[in-house]
C-alpha positions as CSV (number, residue, x, y, z in Angstrom):
1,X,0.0,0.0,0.0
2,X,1.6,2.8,-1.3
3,X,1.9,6.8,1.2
4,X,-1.7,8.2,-0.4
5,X,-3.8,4.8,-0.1
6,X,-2.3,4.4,3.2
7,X,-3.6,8.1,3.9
8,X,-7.2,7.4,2.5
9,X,-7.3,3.6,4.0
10,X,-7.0,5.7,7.3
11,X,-10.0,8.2,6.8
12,X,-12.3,5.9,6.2
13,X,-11.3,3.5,9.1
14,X,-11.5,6.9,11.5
15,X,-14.3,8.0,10.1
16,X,-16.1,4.4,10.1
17,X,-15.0,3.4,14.0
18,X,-16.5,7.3,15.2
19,X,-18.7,7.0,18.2
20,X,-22.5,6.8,17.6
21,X,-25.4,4.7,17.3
22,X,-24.2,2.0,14.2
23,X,-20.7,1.8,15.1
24,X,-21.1,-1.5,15.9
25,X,-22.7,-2.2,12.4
26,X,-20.1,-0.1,10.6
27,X,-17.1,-1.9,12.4
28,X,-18.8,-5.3,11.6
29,X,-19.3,-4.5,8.5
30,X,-15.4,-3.7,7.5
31,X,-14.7,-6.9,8.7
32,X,-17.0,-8.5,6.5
33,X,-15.8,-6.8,3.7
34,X,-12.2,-7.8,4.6
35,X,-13.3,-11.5,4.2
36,X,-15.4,-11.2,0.9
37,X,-12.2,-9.6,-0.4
38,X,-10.1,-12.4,0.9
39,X,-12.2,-15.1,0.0
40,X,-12.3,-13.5,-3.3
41,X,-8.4,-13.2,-3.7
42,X,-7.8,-16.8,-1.9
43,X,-11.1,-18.9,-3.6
44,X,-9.4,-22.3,-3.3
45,X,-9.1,-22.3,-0.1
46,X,-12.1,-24.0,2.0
47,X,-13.8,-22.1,5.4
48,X,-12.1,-23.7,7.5
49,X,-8.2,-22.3,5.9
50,X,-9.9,-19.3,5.1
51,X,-11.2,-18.9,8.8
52,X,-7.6,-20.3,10.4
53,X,-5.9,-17.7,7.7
54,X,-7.8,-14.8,8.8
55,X,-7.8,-15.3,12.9
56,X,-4.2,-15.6,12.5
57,X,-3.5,-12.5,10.7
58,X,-5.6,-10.6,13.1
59,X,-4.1,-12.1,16.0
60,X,-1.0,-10.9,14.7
61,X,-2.6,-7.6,14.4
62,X,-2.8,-7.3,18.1
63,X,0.7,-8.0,18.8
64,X,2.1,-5.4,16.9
65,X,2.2,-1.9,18.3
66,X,0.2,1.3,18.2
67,X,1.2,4.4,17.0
C-alpha cells in the first residue's frame, strides 16, 4: 500500500470506528468486507483455511504496536 492509499485507508477507518449509534454495524461491516475480499483473492481455499488464515492475521494484528 503505497503513502496516499495508506492516507485514505486511514480516513475511512476513522471515520467508520466514530462513536455513535451504528458503530457496531459499521465496524462489523469492514470486517466483513475484509473476508469477501479475501475469499475473493484466496477462492481455493475451504472455510475452514480461510477462517484459520484470517484469525491468525488478526491475531498478529494485536501483537504489533500502536502508533
Amino acid at each position: 500500500m503505497n503513502k496516499l492509499e495508506r492516507w485514505f485507508f486511514n480516513r475511512i477507518i476513522r471515520n467508520q470506528v466514530r462513536q455513535g449509534f451504528e458503530h457496531v454495524d459499521r465496524i462489523t461491516e469492514m470486517y466483513r468486507m475484509i473476508r469477501v475480499e479475501a475469499e475473493r483473492e484466496f477462492y481455493e481455499d475451504n472455510v475452514v483455511t480461510m477462517n484459520s488464515y484470517l484469525t491468525e492475521w488478526f491475531e498478529d494484528s494485536l501483537r504489533k504496536p500502536t502508533r
